[in-house]
DRENDRENLUM-937462 format. One record per residue (C-alpha): residue in one letter; x, y, z. Coordinates in nm, 2 decimals, padded with zeros to 4 digits. Last residue first. Layout:
BEGIN
+------+--------+--------+--------+
: code :      u :      v :      w :
+------+--------+--------+--------+
:    A :      X :      Y :      Z :
...
+------+--------+--------+--------+
END
This chain:
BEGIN
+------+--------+--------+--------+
: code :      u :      v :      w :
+------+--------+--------+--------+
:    X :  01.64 : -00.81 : -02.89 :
:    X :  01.34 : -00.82 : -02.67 :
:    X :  01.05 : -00.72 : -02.83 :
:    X :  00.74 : -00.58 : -02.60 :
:    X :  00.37 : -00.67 : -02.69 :
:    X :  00.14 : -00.44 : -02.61 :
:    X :  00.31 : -00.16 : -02.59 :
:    X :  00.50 :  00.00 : -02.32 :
:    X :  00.60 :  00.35 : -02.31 :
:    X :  00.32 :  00.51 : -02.18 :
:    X :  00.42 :  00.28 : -01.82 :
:    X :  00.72 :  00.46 : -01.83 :
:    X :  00.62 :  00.82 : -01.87 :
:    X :  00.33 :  00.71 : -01.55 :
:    X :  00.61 :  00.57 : -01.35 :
:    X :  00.81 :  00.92 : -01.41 :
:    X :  00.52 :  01.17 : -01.32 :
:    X :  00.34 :  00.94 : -00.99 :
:    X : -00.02 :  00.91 : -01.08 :
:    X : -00.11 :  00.60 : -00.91 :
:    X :  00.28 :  00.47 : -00.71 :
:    X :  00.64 :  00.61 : -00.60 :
:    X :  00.77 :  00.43 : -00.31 :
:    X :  01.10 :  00.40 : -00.47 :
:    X :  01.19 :  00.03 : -00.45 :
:    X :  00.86 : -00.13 : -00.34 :
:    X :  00.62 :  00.10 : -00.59 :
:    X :  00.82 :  00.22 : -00.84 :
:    X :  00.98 : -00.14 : -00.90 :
:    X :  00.61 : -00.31 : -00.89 :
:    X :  00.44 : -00.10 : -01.08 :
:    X :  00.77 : -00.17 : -01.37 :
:    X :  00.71 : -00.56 : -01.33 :
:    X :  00.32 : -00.52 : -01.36 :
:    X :  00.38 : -00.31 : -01.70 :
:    X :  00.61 : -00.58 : -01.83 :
:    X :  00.35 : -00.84 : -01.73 :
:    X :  00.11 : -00.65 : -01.93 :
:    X :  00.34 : -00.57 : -02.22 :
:    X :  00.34 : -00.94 : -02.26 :
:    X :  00.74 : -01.03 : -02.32 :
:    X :  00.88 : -01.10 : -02.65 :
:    X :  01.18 : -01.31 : -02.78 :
:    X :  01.16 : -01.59 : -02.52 :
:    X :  01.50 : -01.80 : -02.42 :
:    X :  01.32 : -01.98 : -02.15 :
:    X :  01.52 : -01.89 : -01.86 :
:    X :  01.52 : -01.55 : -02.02 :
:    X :  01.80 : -01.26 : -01.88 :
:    X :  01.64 : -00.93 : -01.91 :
:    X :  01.80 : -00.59 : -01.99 :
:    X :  01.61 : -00.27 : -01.88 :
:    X :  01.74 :  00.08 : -02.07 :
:    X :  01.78 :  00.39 : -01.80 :
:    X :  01.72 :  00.74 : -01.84 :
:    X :  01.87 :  00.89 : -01.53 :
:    X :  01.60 :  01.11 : -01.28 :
:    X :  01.73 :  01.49 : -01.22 :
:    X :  01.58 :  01.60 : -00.88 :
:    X :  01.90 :  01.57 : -00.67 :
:    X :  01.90 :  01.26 : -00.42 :
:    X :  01.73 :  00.93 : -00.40 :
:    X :  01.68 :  00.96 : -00.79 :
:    X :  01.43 :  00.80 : -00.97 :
:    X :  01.50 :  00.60 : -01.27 :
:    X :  01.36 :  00.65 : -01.54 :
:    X :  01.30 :  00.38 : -01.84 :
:    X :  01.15 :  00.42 : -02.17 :
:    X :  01.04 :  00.09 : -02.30 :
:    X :  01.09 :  00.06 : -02.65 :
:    X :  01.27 : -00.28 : -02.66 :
:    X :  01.31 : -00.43 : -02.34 :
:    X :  01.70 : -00.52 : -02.41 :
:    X :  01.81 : -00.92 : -02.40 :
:    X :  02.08 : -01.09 : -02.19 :
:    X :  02.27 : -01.35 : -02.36 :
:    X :  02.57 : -01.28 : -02.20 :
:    X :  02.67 : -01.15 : -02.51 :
:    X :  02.42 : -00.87 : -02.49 :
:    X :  02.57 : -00.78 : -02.14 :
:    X :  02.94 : -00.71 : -02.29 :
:    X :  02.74 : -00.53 : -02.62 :
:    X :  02.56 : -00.30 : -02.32 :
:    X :  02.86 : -00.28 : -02.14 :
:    X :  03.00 : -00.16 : -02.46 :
:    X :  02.78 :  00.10 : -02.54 :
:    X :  02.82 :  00.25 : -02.23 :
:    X :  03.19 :  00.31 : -02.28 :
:    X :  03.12 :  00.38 : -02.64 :
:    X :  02.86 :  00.65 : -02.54 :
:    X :  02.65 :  00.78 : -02.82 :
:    X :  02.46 :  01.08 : -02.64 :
:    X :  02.13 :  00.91 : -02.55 :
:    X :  02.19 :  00.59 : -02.68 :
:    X :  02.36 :  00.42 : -02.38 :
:    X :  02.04 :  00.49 : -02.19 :
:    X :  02.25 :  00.41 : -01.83 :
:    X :  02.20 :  00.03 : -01.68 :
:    X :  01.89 : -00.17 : -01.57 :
:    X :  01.89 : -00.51 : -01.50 :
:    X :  01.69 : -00.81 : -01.51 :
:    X :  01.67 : -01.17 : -01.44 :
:    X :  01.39 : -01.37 : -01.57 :
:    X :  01.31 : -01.72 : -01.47 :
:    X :  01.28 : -01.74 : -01.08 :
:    X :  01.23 : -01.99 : -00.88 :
:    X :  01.57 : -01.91 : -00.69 :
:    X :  01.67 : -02.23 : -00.73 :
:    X :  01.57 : -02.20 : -01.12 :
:    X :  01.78 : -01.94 : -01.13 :
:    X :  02.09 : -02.12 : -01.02 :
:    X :  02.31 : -02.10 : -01.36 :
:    X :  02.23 : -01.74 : -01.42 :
:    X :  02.30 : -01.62 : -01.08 :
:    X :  02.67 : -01.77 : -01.10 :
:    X :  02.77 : -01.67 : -01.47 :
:    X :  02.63 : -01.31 : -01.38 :
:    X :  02.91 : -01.33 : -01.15 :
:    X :  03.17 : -01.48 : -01.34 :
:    X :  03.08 : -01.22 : -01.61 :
:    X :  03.16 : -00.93 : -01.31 :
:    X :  03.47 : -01.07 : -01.21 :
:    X :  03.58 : -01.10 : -01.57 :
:    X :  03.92 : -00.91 : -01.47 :
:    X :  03.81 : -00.56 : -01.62 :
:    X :  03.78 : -00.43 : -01.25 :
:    X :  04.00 : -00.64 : -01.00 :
:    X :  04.16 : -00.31 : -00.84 :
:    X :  03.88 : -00.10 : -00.84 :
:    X :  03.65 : -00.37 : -00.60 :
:    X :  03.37 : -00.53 : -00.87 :
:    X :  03.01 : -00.35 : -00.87 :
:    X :  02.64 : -00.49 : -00.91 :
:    X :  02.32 : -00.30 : -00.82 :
:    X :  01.97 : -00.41 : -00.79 :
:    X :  02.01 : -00.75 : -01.01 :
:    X :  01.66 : -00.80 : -00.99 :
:    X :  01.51 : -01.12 : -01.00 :
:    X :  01.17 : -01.13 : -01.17 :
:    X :  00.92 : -01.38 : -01.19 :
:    X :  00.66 : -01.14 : -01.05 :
:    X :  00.44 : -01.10 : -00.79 :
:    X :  00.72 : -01.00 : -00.54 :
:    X :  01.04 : -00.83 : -00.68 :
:    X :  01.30 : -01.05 : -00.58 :
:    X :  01.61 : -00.82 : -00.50 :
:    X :  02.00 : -00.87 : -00.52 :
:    X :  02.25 : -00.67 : -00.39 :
:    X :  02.60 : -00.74 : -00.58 :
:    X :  02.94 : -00.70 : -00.44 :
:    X :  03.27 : -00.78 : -00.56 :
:    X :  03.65 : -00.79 : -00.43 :
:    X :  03.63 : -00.89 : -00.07 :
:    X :  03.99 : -01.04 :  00.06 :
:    X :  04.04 : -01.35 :  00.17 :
:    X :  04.22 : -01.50 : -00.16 :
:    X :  03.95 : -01.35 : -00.36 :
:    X :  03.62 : -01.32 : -00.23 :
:    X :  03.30 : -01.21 : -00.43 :
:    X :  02.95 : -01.11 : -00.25 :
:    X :  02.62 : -01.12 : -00.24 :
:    X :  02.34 : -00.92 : -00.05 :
:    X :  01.99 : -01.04 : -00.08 :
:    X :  01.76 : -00.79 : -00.03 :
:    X :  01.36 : -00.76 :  00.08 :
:    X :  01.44 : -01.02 :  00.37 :
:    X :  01.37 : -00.79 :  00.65 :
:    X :  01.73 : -00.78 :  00.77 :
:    X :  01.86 : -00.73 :  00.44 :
:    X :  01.60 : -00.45 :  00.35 :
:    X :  01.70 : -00.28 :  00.68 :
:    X :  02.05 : -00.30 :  00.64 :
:    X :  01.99 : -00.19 :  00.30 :
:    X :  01.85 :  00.16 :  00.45 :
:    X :  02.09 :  00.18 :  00.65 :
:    X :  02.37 :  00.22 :  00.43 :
:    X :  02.15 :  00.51 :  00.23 :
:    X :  02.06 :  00.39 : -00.14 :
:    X :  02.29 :  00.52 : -00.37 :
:    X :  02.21 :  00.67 : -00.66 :
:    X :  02.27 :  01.03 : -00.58 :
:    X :  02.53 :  00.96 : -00.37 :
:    X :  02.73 :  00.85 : -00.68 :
:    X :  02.80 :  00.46 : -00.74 :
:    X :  03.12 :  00.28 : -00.72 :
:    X :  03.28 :  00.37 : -00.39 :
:    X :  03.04 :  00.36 : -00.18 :
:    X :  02.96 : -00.02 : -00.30 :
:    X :  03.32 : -00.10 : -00.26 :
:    X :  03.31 :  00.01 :  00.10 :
:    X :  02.94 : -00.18 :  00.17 :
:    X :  03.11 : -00.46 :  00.03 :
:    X :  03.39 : -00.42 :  00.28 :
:    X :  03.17 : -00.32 :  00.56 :
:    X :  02.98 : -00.65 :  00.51 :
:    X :  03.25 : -00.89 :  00.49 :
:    X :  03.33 : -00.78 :  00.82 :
:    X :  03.03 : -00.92 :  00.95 :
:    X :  02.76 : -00.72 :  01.16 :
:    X :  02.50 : -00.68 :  00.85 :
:    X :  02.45 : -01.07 :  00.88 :
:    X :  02.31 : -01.22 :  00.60 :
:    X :  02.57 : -01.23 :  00.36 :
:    X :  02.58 : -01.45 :  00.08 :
:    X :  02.82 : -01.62 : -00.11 :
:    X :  03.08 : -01.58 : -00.39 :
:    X :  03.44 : -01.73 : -00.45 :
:    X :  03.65 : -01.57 : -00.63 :
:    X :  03.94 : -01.80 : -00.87 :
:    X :  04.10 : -01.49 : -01.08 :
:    X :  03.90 : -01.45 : -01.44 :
:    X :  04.15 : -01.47 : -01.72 :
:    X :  04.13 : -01.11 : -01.91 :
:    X :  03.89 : -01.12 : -02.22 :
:    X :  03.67 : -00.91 : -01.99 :
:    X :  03.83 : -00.58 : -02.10 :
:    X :  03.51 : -00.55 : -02.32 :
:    X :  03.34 : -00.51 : -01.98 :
:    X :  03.49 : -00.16 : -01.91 :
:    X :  03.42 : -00.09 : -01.57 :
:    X :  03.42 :  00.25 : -01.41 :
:    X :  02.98 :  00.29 : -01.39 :
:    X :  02.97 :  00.01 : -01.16 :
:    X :  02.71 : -00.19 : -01.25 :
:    X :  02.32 : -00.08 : -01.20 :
:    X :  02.08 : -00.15 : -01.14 :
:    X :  02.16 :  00.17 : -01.05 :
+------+--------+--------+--------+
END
């Protein structure tokens, strides 16, 4: 997903953050590497994972940015990040803390991080997509929600989301959360349109008539909230 790691609980955040230092990899050969790839296998199902490979390309090819969070030499968090081209989006692909340092406010130091150096990244939104936490009244889904709406991070109101699987043939219903620069309230549905064209197109290779980027793109009015 875009995803953090379906087993945290980020109303446990309240927990003193340990010291972790983050930075990022560039070199699929490095330890560091294999560990984030390790946490990343074991955080998301194989259904929404994206083939090892296949992000060893995207970081060679400069699609991805990988990140990572050390702790006393140890790798304890991973996030891939993508910059979806045409846009002012940065996509927080997926995100995911190491089992044993989940619900220590790894993940808000994180967010923390990428939030403060958007504007070096020239980029002023930065979005996310987690599990329709409506759907069937989840409180553990509702709470990351809550966890990222404290953040200051703000839900694309009315925008119905799929995500397409890379394996299976169920898509997830997904909400999108953005992060503002400039603290707006409402986004043009055209540019949220263009985001969402974009996503299908370099992250799934779904374009035109495609059945799920079609149901999203219905979705969008004219003017999207963001609450």
């Amino acid at each position: 997903m875009s995803r953090a790691n379906a087993d945290e609980d980020p109303l446990d955040l309240a927990y003193e953050c340990p010291s972790v230092n983050f930075y990022e990899i560039v070199d699929a050969s490095r330890f560091e590497f294999e560990e984030a790839m390790r946490i990343y296998i074991e955080s998301f199902p194989e259904n929404e994972r994206r083939p090892v490979a296949t992000i060893k390309e995207m970081l060679k090819s400069g699609k991805s940015r990988l990140m990572v969070g050390e702790r006393e030499k140890e790798i304890v968090f991973m996030a891939l990040l993508y910059r979806i081209k045409g846009t002012s989006f940065l996509l927080g692909d997926y995100l995911a803390t190491a089992e044993d340092y989940r619900s220590t406010g790894i993940g808000r130091a994180f967010l923390r991080h990428i939030l403060d150096e958007m504007k070096d990244l020239q980029c002023n939104l930065f979005l996310i997509e987690i599990e329709n936490p409506y759907l069937n009244e989840d409180e553990t889904k509702m709470r990351r929600l809550r966890f990222y709406k404290r953040l200051g991070m703000k839900e694309l109101m009315g925008v119905k989301y799929f995500l397409p699987p890379f394996e299976g043939i169920e898509p997830i219903e997904m909400i999108l959360l953005v992060f503002s620069v400039e603290n707006c309230n409402h986004l043009a549905g055209e540019t949220v349109r263009d985001l969402v064209i974009h996503m299908f197109g370099e992250l799934y290779d779904r374009h035109g008539n495609d059945d799920l980027l079609m149901s999203t793109l219905r979705s969008i009015s004219d003017l999207v909230r963001l609450d």
